[in-house]
Every structure is written in structure tokens, then in C-alpha cells.
KOLKOLVO-304655 format. One line per field, with one value per residue: residue number from 1; x, y, z of N, C-alpha, C, O, CB in turn. Coordinates in pm, whole numbers, plus 50000, padded with zeros to 5 digits. Glycine has a CB too. Example, Ala and Ser with C-alpha at 12.3 -4.5 7.8 and 13.67 -1.06 7.14 Angstrom:
REM KOLKOLVO-304655
n [1,2]
n.u [51319,51285]
n.v [49431,49775]
n.w [50780,50708]
ca.u [51230,51367]
ca.v [49550,49894]
ca.w [50780,50714]
c.u [51320,51290]
c.v [49670,50003]
c.w [50780,50787]
o.u [51424,51341]
o.v [49668,50114]
o.w [50846,50804]
cb.u [51131,51408]
cb.v [49553,49940]
cb.w [50905,50572]
END
This chain:
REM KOLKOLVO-304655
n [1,2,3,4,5,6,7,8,9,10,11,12,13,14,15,16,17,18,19,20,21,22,23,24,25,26,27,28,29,30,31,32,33,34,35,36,37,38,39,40,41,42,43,44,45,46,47,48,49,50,51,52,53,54,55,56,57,58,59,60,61,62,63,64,65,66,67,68,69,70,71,72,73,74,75,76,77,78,79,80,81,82,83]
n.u [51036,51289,51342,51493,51770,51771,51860,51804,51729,51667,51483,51384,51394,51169,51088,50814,50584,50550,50215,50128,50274,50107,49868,50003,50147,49899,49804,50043,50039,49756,49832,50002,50272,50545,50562,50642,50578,50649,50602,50726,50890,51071,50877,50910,50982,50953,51103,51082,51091,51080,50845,50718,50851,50760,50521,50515,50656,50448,50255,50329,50398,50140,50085,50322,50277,50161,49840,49794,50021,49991,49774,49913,50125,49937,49752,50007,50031,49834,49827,50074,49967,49753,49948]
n.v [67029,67002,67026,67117,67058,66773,66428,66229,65985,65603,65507,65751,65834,66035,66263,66301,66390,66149,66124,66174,66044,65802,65926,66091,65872,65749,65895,65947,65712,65743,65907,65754,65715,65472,65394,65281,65219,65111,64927,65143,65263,65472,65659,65564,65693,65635,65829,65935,66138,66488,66561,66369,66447,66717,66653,66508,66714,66863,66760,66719,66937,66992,66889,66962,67206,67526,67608,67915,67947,67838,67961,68226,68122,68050,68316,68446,68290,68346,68660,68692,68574,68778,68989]
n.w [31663,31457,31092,30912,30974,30914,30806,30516,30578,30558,30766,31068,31396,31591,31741,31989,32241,32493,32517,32311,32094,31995,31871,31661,31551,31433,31250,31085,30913,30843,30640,30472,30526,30612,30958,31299,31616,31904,32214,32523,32336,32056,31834,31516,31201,30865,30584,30321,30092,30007,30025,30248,30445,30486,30559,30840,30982,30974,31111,31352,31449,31501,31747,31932,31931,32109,32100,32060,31943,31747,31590,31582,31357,31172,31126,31030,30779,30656,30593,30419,30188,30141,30007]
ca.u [51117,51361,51343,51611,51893,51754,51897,51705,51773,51525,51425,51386,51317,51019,51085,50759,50581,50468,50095,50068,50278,49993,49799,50080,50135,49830,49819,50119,49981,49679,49917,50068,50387,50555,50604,50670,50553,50629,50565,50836,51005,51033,50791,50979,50878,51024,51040,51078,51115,51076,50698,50722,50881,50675,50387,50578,50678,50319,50164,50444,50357,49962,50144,50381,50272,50049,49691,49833,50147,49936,49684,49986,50138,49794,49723,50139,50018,49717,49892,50153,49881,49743,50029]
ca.v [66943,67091,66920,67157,66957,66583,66375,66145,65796,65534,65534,65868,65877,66131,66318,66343,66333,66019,66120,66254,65968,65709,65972,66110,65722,65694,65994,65908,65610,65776,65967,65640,65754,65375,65414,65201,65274,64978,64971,65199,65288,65621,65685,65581,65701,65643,65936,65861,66229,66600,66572,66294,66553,66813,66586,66422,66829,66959,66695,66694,67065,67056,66878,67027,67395,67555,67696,68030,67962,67741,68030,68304,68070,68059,68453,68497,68233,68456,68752,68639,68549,68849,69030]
ca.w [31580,31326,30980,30829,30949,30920,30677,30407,30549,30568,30943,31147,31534,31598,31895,31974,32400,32529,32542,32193,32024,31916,31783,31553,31457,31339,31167,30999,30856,30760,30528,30383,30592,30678,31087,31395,31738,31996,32350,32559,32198,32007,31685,31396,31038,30692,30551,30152,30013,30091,30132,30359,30591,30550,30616,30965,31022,30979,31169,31462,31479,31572,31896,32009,31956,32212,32028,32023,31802,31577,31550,31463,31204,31068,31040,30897,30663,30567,30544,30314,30106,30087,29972]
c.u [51180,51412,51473,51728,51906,51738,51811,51724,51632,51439,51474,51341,51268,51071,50963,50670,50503,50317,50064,50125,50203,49893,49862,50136,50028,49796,49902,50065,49861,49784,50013,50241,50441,50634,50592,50682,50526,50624,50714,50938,50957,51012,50913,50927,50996,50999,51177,51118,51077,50887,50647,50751,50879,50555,50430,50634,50534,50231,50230,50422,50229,49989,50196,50432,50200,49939,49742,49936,50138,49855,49779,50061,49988,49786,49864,50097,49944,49781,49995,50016,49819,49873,50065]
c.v [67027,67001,66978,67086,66795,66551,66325,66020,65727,65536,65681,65855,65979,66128,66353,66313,66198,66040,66170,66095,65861,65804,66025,65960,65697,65834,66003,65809,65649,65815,65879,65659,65601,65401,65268,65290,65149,65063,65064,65238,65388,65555,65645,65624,65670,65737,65934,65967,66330,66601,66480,66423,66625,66741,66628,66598,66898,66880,66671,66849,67110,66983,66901,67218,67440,67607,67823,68065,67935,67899,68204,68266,68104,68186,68490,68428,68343,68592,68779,68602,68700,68964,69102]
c.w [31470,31228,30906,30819,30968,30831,30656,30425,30545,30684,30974,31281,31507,31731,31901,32184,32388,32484,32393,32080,31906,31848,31636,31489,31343,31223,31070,30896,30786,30643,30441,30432,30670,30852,31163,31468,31858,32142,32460,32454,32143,31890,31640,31239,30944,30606,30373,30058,30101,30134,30203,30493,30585,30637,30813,31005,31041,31097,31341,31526,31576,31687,31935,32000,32006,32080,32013,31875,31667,31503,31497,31331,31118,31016,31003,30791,30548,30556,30469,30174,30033,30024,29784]
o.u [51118,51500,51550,51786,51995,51649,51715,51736,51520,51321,51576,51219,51304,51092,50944,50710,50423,50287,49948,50045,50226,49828,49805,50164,50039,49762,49865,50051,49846,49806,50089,50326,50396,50755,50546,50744,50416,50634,50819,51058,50838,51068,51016,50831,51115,50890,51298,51172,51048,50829,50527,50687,50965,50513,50395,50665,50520,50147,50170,50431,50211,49897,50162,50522,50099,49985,49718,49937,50193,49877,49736,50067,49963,49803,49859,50114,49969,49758,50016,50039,49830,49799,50174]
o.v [67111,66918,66902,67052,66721,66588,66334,65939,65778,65572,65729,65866,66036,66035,66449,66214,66157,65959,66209,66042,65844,65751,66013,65956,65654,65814,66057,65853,65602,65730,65925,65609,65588,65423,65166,65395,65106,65181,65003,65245,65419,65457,65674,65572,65687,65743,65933,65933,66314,66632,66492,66462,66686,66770,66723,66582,66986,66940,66610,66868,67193,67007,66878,67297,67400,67640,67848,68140,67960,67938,68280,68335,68175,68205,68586,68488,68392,68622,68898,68639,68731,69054,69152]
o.w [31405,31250,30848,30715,31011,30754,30733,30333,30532,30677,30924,31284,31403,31808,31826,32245,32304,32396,32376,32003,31786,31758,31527,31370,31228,31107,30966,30782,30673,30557,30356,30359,30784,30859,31112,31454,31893,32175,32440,32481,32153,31840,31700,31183,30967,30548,30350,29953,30219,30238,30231,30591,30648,30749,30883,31123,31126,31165,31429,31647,31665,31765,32051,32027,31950,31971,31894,31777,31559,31388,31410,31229,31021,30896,30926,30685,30438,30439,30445,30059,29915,29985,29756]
cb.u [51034,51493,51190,51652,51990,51655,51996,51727,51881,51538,51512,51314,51388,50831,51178,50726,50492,50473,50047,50165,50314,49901,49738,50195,50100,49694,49835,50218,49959,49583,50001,50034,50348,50625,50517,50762,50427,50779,50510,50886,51024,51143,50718,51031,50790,50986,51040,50909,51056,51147,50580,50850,50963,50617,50379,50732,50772,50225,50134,50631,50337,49774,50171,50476,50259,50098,49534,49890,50257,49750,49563,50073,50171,49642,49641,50323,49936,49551,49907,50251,49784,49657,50087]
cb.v [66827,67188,66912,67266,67003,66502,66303,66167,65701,65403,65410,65965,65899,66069,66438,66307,66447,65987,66199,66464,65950,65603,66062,66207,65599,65614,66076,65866,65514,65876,66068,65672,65891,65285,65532,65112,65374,64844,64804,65123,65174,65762,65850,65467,65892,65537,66089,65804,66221,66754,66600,66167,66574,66908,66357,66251,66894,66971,66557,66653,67112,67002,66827,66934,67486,67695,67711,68065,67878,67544,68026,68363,67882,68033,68588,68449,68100,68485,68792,68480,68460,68873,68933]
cb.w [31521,31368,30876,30864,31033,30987,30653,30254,30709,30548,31083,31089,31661,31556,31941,31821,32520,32699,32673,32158,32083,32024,31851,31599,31557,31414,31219,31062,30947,30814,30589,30183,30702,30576,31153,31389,31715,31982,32427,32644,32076,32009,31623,31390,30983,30601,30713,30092,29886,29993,30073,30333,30663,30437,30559,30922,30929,30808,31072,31388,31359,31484,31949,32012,31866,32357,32132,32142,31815,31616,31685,31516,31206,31143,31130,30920,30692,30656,30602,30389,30183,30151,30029]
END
């Protein structure tokens, strides 16, 4: 998903796969993120400010990035750190 060029409206479709959807729903919602997820219909979120969509970017991430990609973001993270 690329947040760089998605505007600030009130509703956002979530491209996100069938089989992962309801878990990033409720995940959203944990995060106080207002969404809609009906039957045969794409995620929707409300995404309210910029850390709305980091949230709905960070959490859209740990699905659709294999374990590997997650685990080199992770050590660039840490190595930026140390720096």
C-alpha cells in the first residue's frame, strides 16, 4: 500500500487480501481507527490525521510483507538507531 499519495478524505478503501481483511478490521478498531468491513466489500477506514495513516500503513504492512521484508525493515530500523 502506498500512503504517500493518499489524500485526507473521510473514507479510504484498504486494499488489503481477502483472507487477511477481518483481521486488519479489527485491528483497526482496536486502534480507535472508525472502519467498515461488509460482506463481499473492501475495508474502509477513516483516516482522521497523519497518524491515522501511519497506524492503517503499519498495520497493512505486517500483511502484506513476507517475514523476511518485515525482518529487514526491522534491522534498517535498528541500524539507523544506532548511528
Amino acid at each position: 500500500m502506498n500512503l504517500t499519495n493518499l489524500p485526507l478524505e473521510p473514507r479510504q478503501v484498504v486494499e488489503v487480501d481477502w483472507c487477511d481483511r477481518w483481521i486488519v478490521y479489527h485491528r483497526l478498531q482496536e486502534l480507535d481507527i472508525p472502519c467498515s468491513c461488509e460482506t463481499h466489500q473492501p475495508l474502509q477506514a477513516e483516516l482522521s490525521g497523519p497518524t491515522a495513516m501511519i497506524q492503517l500503513w503499519s498495520v497493512t504492512k505486517q500483511y502484506s510483507s513476507s517475514r523476511q521484508e518485515l525482518i529487514d525493515w526491522l534491522k534498517g530500523c535498528w541500524n539507523l538507531n544506532k548511528r
